[in-house]
N, C-alpha and C positions, 0 to 999 in steps of 0.2 A: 311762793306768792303767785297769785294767779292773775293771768292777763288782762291789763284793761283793756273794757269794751271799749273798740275806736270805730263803733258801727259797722256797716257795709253786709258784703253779704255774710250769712251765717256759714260754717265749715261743715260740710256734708259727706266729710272721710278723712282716711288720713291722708296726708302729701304724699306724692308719689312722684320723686323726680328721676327720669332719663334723659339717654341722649339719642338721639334720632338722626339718621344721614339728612343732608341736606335737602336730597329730592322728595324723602316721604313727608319730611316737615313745610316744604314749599306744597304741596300737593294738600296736607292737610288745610294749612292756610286757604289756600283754595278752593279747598270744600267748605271751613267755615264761612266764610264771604259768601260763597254762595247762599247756604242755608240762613245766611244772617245770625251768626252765633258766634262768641271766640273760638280763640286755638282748644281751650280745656272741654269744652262742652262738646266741641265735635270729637275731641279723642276719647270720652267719656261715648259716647254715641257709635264712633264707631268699633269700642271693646266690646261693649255691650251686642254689637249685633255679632260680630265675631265667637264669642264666647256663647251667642242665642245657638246658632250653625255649628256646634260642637256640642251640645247638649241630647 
């Protein structure tokens, strides 16, 4: 049976759950804030530039 829509935003991958030290996850947060974005979008932002610099 297939999930009802309960709105919000649409699913743009699969989940991808870790666990991260305490200082990288504080430091992330602190890049979010800054940029004005959440915690998913900056780790999303900063894979992406990570994985750009290894191509």
């Amino acid at each position: 049976m297939p999930k009802p829509n309960l709105g919000g935003r649409p699913e743009i991958g699969p989940k991808v759950e870790i666990r991260l030290p305490a200082d990288i996850a504080a430091r992330i947060a602190e890049l979010a804030k800054e940029e004005g974005v959440n915690r998913s979008e900056m780790i999303r932002r900063l894979l992406r530039e990570a994985l750009a610099a290894h191509t």
